[in-house]
N, CA, C and O atoms as a DFTB+ gen file, in Angstrom:
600 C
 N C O
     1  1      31.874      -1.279     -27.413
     2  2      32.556      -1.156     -26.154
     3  2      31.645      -0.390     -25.201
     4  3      30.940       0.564     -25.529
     5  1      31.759      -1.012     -23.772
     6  2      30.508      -0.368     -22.898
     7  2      31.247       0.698     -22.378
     8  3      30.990       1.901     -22.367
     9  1      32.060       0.166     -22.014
    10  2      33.453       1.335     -20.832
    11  2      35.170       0.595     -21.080
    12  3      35.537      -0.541     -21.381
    13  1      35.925       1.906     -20.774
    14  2      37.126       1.466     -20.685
    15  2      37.684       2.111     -19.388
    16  3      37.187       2.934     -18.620
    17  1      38.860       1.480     -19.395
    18  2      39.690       2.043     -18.212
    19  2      40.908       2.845     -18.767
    20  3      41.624       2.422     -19.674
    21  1      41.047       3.849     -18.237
    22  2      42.547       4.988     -18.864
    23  2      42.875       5.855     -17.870
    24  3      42.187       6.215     -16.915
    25  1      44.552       6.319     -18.328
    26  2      45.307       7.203     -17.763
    27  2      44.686       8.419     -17.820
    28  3      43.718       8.501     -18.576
    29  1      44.966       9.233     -17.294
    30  2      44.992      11.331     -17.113
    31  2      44.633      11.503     -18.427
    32  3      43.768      12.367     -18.577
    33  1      45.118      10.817     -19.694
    34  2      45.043      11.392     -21.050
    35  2      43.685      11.503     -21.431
    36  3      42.934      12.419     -21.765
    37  1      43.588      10.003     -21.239
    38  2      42.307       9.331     -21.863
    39  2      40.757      10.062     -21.076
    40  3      39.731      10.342     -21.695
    41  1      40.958      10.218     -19.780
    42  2      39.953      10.659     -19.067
    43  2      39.854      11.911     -19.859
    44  3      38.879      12.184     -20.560
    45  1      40.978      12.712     -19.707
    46  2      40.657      14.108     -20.394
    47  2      39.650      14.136     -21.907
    48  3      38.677      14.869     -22.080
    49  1      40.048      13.410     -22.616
    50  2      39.895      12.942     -24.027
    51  2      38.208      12.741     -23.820
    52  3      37.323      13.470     -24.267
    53  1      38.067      11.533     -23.010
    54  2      36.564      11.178     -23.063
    55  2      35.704      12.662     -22.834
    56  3      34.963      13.301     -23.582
    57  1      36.230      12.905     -21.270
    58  2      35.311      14.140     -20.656
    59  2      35.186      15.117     -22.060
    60  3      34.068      15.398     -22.491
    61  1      36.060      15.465     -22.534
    62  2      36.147      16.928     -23.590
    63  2      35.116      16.254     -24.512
    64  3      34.448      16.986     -25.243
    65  1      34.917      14.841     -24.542
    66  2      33.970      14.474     -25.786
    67  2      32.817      14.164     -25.177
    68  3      32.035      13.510     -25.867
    69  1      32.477      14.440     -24.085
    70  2      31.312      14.370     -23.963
    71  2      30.751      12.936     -23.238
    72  3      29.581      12.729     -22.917
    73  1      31.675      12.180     -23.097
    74  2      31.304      11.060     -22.583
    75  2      31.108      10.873     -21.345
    76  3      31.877      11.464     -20.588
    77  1      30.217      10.153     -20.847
    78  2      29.967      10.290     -19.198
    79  2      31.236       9.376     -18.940
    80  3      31.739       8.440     -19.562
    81  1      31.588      10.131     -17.600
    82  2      32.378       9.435     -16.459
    83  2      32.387       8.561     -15.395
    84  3      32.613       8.926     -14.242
    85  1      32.129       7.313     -15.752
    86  2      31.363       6.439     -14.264
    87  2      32.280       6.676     -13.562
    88  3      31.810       7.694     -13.054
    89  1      33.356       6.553     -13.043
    90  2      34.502       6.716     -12.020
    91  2      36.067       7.366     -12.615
    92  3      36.797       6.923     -13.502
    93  1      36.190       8.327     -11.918
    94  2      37.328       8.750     -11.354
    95  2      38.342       8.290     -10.810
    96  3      38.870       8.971      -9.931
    97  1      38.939       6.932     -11.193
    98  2      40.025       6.534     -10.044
    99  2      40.976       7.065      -9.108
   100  3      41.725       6.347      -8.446
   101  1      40.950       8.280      -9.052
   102  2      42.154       9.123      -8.990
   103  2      41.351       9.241      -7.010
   104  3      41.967       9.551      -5.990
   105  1      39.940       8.877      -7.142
   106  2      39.193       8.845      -5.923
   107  2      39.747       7.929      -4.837
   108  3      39.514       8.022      -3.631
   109  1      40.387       7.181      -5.346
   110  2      40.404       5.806      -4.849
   111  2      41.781       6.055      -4.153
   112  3      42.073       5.556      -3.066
   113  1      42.609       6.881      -4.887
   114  2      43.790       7.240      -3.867
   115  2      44.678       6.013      -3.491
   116  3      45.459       6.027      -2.540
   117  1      44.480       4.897      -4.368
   118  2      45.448       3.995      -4.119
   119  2      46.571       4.141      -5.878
   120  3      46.313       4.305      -7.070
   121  1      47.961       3.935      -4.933
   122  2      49.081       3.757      -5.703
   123  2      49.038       2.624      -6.309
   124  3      48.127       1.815      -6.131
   125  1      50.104       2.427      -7.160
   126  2      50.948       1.943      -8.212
   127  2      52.243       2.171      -8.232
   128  3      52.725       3.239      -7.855
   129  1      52.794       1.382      -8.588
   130  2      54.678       1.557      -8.695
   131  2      54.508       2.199     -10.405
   132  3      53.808       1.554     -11.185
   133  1      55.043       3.198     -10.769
   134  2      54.964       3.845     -11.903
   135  2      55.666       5.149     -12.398
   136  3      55.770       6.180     -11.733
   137  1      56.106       4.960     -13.594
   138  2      56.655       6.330     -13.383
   139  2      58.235       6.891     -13.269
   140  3      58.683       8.020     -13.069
   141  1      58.881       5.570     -13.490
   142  2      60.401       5.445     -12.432
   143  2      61.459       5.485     -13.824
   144  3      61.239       5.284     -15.018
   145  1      62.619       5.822     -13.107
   146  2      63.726       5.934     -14.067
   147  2      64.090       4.527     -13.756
   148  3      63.926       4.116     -12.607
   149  1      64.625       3.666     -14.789
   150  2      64.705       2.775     -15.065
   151  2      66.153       2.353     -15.693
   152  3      66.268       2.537     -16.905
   153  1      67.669       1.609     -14.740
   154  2      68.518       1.636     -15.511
   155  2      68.664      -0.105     -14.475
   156  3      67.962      -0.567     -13.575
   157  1      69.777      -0.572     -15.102
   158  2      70.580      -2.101     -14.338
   159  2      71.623      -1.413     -13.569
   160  3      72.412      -0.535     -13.918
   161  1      71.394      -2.208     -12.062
   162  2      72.048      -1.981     -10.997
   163  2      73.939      -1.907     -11.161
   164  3      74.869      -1.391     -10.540
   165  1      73.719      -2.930     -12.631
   166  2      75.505      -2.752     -12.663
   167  2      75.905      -1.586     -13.559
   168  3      77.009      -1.143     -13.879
   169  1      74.758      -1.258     -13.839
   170  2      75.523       0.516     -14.687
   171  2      75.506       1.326     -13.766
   172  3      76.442       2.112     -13.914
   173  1      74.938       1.536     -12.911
   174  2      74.748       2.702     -11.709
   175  2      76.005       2.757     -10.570
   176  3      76.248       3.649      -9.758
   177  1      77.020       0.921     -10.910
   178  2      77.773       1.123     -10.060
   179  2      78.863       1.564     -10.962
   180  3      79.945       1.386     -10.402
   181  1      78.965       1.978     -11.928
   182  2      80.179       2.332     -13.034
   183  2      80.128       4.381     -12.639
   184  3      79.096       4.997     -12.906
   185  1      81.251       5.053     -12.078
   186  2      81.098       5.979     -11.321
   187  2      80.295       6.975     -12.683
   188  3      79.249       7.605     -12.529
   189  1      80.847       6.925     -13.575
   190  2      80.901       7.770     -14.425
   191  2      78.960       8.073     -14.968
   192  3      78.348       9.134     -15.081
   193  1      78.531       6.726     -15.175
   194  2      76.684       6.280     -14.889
   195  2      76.259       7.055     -13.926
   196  3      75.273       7.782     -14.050
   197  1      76.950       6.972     -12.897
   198  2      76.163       7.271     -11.577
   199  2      76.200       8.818     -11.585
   200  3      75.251       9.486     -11.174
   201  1      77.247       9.310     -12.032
   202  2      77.515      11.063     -12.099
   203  2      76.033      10.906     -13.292
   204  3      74.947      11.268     -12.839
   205  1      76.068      10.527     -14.330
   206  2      75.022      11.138     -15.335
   207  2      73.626      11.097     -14.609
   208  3      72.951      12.110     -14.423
   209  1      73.253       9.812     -14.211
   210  2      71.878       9.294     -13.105
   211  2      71.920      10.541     -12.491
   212  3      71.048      11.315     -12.886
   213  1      73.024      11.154     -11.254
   214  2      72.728      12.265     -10.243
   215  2      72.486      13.693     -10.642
   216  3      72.089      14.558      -9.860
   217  1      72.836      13.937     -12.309
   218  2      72.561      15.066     -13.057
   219  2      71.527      14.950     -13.669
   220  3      71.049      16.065     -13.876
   221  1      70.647      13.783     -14.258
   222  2      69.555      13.581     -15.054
   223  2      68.457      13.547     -13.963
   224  3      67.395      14.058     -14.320
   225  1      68.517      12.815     -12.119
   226  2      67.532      13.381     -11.145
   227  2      67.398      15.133     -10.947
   228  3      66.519      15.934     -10.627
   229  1      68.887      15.167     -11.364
   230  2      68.860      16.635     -10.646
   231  2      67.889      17.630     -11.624
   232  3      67.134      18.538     -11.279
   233  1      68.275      16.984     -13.291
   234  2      67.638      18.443     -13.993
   235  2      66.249      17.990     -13.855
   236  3      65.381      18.861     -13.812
   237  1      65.842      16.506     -13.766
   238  2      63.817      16.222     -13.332
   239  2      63.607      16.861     -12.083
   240  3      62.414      17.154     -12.007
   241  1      64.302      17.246     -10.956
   242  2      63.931      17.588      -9.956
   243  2      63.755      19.109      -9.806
   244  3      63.320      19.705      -8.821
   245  1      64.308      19.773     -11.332
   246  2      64.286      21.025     -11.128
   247  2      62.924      21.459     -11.944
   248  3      62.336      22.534     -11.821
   249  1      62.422      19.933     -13.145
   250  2      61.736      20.543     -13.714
   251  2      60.340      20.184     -13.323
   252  3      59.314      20.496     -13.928
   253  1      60.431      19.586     -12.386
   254  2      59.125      19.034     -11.318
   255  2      58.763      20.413     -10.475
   256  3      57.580      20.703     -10.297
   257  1      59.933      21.339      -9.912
   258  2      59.892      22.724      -9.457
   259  2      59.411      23.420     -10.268
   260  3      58.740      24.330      -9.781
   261  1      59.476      23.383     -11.666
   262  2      58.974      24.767     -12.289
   263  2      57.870      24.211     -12.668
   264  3      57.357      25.229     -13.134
   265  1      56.971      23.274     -12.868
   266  2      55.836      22.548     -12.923
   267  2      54.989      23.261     -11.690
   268  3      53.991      23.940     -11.932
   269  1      55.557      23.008     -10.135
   270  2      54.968      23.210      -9.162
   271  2      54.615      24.902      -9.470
   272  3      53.501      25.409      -9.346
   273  1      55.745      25.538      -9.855
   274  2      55.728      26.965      -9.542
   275  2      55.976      27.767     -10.221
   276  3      56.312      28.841      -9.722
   277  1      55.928      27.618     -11.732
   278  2      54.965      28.177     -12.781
   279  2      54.443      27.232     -13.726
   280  3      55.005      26.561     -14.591
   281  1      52.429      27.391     -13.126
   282  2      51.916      27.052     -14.319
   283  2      51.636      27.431     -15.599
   284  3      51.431      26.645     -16.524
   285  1      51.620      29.077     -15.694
   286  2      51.627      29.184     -17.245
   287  2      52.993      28.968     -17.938
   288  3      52.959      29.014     -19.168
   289  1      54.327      28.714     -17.285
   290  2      54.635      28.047     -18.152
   291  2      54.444      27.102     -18.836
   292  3      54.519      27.056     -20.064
   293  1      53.978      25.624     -17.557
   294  2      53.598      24.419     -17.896
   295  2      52.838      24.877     -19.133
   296  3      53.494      24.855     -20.174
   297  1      51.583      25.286     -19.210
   298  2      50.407      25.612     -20.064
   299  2      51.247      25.801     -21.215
   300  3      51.039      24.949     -22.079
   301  1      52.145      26.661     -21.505
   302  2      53.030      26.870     -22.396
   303  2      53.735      26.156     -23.400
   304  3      53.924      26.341     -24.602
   305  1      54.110      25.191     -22.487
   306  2      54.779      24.119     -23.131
   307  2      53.719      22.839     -23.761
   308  3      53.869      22.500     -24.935
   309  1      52.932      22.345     -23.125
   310  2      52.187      21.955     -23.400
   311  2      51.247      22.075     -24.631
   312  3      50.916      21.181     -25.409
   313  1      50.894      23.384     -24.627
   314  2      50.017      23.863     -25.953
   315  2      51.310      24.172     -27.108
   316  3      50.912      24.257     -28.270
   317  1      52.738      24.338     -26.903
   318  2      53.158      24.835     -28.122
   319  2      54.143      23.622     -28.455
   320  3      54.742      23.708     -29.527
   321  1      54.341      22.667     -27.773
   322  2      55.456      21.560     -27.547
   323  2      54.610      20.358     -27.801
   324  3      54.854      19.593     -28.733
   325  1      53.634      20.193     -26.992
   326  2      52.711      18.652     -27.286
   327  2      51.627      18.823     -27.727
   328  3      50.874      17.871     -27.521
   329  1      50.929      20.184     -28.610
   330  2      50.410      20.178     -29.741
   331  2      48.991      20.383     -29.254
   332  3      48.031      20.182     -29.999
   333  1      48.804      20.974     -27.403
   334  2      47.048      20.833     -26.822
   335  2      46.882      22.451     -27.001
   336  3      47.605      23.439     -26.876
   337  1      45.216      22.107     -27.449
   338  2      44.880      23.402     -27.033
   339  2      44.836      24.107     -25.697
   340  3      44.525      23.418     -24.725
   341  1      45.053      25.137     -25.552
   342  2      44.618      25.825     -23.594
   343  2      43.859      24.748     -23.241
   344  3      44.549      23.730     -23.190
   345  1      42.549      24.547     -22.941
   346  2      41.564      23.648     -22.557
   347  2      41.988      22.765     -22.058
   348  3      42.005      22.510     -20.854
   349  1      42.513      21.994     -23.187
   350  2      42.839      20.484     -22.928
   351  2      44.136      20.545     -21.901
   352  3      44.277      19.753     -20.970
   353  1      45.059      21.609     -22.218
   354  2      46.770      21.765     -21.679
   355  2      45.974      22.163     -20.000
   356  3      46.504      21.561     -19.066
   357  1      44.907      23.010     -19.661
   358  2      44.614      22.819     -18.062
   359  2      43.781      21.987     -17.206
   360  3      43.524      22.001     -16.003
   361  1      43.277      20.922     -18.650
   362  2      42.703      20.218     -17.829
   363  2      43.710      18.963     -17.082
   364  3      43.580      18.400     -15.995
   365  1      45.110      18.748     -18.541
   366  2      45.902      17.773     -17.844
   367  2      46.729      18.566     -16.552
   368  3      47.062      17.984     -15.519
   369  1      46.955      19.845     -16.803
   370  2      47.962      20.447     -15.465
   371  2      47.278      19.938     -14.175
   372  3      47.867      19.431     -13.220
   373  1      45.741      20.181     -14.306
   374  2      45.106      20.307     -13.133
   375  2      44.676      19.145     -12.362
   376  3      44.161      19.162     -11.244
   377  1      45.069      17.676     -13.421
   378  2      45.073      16.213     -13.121
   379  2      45.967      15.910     -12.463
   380  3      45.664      14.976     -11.721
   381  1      47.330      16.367     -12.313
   382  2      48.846      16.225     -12.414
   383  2      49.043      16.767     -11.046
   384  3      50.210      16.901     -10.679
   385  1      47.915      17.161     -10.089
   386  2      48.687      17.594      -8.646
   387  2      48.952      16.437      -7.915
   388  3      49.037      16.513      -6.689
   389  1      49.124      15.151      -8.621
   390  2      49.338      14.206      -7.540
   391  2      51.105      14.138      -7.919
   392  3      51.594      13.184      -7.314
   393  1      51.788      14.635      -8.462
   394  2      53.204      14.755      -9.266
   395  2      53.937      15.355      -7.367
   396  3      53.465      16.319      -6.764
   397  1      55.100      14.477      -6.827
   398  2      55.495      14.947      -5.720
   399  2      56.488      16.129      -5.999
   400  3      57.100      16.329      -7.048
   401  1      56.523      16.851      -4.880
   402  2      57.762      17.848      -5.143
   403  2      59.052      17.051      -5.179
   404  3      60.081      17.278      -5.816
   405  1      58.781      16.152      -4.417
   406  2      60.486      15.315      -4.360
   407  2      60.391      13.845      -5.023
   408  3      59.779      12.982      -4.393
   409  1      60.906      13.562      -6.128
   410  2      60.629      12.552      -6.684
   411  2      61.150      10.984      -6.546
   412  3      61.232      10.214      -7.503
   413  1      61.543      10.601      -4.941
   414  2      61.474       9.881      -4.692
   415  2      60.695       8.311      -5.579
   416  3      59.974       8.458      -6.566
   417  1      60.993       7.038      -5.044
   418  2      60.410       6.221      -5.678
   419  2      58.748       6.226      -4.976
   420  3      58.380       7.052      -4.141
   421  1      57.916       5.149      -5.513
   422  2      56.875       5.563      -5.060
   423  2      56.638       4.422      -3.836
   424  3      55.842       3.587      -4.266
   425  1      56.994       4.151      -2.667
   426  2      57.338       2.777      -1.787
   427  2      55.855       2.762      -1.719
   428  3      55.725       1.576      -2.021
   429  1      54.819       3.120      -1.576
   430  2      53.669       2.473      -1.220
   431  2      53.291       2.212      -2.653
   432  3      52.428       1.384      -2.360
   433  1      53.257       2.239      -3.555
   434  2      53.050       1.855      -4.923
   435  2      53.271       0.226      -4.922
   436  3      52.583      -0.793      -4.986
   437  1      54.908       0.674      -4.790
   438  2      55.664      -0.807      -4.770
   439  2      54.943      -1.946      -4.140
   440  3      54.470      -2.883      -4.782
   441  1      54.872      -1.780      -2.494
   442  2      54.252      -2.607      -2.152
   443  2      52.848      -3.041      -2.639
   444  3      52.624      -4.179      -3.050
   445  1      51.872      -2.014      -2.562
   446  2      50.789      -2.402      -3.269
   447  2      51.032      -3.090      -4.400
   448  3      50.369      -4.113      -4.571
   449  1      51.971      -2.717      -5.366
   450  2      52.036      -3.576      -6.762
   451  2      52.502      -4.822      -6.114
   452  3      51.472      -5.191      -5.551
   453  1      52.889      -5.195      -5.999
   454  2      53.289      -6.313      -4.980
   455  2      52.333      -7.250      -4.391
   456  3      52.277      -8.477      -4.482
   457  1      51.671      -6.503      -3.833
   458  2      50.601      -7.045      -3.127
   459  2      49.448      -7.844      -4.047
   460  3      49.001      -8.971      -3.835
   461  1      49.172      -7.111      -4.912
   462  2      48.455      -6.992      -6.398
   463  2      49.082      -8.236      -6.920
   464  3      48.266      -8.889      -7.569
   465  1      50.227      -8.764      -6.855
   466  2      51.232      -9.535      -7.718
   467  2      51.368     -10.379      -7.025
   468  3      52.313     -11.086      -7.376
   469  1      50.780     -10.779      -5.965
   470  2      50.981     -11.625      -4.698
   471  2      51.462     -13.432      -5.450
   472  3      50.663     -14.066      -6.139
   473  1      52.436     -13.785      -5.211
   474  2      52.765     -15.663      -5.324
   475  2      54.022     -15.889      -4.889
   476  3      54.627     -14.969      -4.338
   477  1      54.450     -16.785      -5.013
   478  2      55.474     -17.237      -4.245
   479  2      56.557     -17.126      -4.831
   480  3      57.554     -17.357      -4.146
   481  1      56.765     -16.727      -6.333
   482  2      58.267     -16.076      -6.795
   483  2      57.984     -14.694      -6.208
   484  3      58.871     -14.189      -5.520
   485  1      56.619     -13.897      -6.445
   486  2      57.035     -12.156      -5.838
   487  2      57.539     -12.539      -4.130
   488  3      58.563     -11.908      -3.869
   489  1      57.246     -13.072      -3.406
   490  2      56.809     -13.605      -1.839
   491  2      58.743     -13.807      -1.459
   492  3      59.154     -14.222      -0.376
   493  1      59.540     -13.452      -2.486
   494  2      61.072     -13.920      -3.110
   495  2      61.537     -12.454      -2.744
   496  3      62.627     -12.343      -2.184
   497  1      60.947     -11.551      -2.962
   498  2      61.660     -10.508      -2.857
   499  2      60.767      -9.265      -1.890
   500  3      59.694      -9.391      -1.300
   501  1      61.786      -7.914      -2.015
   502  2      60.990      -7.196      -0.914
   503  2      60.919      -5.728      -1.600
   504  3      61.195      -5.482      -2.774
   505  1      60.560      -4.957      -0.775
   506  2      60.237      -3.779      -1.898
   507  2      61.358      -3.113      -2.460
   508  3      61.359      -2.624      -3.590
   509  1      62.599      -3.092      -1.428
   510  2      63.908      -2.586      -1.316
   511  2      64.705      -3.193      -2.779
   512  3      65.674      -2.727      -3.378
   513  1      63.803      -4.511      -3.091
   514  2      64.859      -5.265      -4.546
   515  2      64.338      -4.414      -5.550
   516  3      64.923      -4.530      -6.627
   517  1      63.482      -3.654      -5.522
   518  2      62.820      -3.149      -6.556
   519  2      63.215      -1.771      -7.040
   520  3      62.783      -1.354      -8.115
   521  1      64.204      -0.888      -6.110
   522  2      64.571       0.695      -5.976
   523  2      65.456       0.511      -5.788
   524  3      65.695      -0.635      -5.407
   525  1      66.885       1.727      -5.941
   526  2      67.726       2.208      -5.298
   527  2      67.302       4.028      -5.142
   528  3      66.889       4.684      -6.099
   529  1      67.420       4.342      -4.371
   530  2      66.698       5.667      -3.622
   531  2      68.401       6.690      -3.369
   532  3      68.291       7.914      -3.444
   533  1      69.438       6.255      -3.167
   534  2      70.199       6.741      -2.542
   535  2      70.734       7.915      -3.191
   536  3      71.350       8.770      -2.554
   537  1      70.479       8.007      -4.704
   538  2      70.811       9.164      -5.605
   539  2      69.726      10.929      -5.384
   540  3      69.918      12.123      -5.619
   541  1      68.565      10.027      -4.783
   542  2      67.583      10.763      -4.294
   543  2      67.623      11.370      -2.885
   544  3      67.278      12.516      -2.594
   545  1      68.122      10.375      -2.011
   546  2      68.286      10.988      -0.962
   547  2      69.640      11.903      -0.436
   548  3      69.733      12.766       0.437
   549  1      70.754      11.244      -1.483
   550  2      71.506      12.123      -1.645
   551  2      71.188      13.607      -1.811
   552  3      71.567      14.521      -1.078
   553  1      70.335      13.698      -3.033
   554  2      69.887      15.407      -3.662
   555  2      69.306      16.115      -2.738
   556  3      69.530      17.315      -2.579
   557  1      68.083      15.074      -1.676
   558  2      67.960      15.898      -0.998
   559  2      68.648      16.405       0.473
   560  3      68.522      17.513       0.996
   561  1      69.171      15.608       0.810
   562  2      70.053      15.241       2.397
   563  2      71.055      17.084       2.001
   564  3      71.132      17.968       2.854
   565  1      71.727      17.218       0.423
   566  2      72.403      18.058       0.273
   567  2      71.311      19.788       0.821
   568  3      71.653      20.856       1.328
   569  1      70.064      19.258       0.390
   570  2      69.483      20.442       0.826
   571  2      68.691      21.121      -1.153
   572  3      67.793      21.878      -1.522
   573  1      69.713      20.267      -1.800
   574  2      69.447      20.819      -3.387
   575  2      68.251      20.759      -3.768
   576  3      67.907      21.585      -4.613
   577  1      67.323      19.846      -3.309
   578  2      65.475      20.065      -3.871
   579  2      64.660      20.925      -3.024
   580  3      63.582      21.317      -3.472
   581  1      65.041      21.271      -1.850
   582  2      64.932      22.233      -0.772
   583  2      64.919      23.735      -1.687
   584  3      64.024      24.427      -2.173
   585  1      66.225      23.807      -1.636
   586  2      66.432      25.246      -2.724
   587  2      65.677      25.331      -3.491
   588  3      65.226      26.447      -3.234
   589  1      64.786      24.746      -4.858
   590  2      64.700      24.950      -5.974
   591  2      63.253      25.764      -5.215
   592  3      62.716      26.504      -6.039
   593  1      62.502      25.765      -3.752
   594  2      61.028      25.835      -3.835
   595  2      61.468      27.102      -3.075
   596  3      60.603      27.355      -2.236
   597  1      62.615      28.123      -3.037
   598  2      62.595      29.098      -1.825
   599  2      62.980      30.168      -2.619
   600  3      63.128      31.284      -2.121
C-alpha cells in the first residue's frame, strides 16, 4: 500500500508511527454531512420519541459544553474510558476543534454531499429532505445551549 485515506483516528495513528503525512484534509475545510443522530421521521412524530430525541440533544449538547470547557477532563476520559495514552488522548482533543458549540445539522455538508452525489434521483430532493433541525432550534431559541457556556 502506497497511501491511504483516514479519519482523526487514523491520522493520529500514522503520525505517532512515524509515517509521513502527504495531506492533511482537515486543510481543505470542505464539509461532509456526518455525524448526525439518526431516527425515522414517523418515530419523532410519536410525542413520547420526541420528549426522549429533546433530552438525548439536550444531554449531547451539554456534553459538547464540557468538551469545549474542560479539557482535562476530556483528556480524562479518554485515557481512562477509551484506553489512550496522554499523547495520543491530546493529540485527538486537539483534532476535534472543528466539533460546533451548537450541534445543529451540518447544512453545508449536506449540500456538498449532495453535490458530490449529483444525478437525477438526488436532483429529487433538497437538503431540507435530509434533516429535521426543529428539536435543535427549539434548545436553542429556549436560550438552553446559551446557558451551558456562561
Amino acid at each position: 500500500m502506497d497511501a491511504i485515506v483516514g479519519d482523526d483516528e487514523e491520522f493520529e495513528a500514522a503520525e505517532r508511527e512515524g509515517f509521513p503525512i502527504l495531506e492533511d484534509t482537515r486543510v481543505w475545510n470542505d464539509r461532509l454531512a456526518g455525524n448526525s443522530v439518526l431516527v425515522y421521521p414517523a418515530w419523532l412524530e410519536d410525542s413520547t420519541n420526541r420528549e426522549a430525541a429533546r433530552r438525548f440533544l439536550r444531554a449531547t449538547a451539554e456534553a459538547i459544553a464540557l468538551f469545549h470547557q474542560r479539557p482535562a477532563l476530556v483528556l480524562e476520559v479518554l485515557v481512562n474510558w477509551h484506553g489512550m495514552d496522554l499523547d495520543f488522548a491530546e493529540a485527538r482533543y486537539h483534532r476535534t476543534d472543528y466539533i460546533p458549540r451548537k450541534p445543529y445539522p451540518c447544512y453545508e455538508g449536506i449540500r456538498n454531499t449532495m453535490e458530490l452525489h449529483d444525478s437525477n434521483e438526488m436532483r429529487r430532493y433538497t437538503p431540507e429532505d435530509f434533516y429535521d433541525d426543529s428539536l435543535m432550534r427549539e434548545l436553542d431559541e429556549s436560550g438552553f445551549i446559551d446557558s451551558l457556556y456562561n
